[in-house]
N, C-alpha and C positions, 0 to 999 in steps of 0.2 A: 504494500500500500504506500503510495507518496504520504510526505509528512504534508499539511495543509500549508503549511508556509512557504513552501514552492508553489509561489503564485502568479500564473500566468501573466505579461505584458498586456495591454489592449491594444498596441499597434503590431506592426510588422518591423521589426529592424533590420537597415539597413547589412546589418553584417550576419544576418541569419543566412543560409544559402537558398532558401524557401524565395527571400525577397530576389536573389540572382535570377532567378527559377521565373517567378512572373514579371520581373521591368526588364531585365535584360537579355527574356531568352534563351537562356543555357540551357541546355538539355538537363533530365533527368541526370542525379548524383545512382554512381552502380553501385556505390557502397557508400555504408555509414562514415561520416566525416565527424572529428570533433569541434565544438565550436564553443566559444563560453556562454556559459549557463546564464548572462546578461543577457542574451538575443532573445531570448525567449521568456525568461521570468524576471519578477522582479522581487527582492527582499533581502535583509539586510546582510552583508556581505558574500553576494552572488556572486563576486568577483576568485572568489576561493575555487569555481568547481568548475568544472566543462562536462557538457550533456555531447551525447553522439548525437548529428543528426543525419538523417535522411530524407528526401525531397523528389516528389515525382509530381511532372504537370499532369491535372487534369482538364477535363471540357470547361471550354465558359470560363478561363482564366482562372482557374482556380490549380490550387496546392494541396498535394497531401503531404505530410511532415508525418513522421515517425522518431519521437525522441525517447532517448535513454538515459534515464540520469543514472549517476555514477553510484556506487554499493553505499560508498561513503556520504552520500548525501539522503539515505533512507532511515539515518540513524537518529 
């Protein structure tokens, strides 16, 4: 179970690979990439951990994202 305090962003940041993914085109990511844990949540010192992510375009501009956070941030 996620602890509730990893709490999602309400935008899309720019250094997510999600936002690459729909403004600039890039094809689907073939594998999970690490990215920090800022792109996507937000709370107090998110800057400690990096989540995997992976990124595949669908219809109608949209994104699917599949993130993994790391062992140490379930605890």
């Amino acid at each position: 179970m996620v602890p509730t305090w990893w709490f999602p962003r309400d935008d899309l940041d720019a250094q997510s690979f999600a936002f690459e993914i729909l403004h600039n085109s890039v094809k689907e990511d073939r594998f999970p990439r690490k990215n920090g844990a800022g792109a996507w949540f937000e709370f107090r010192n998110v800057d400690r951990y990096e989540v995997q992510e992976q990124s595949f375009p669908l219809p109608n501009e949209e994104v699917l994202t599949i993130i993994t956070i790391p062992e140490e941030g379930l605890g």
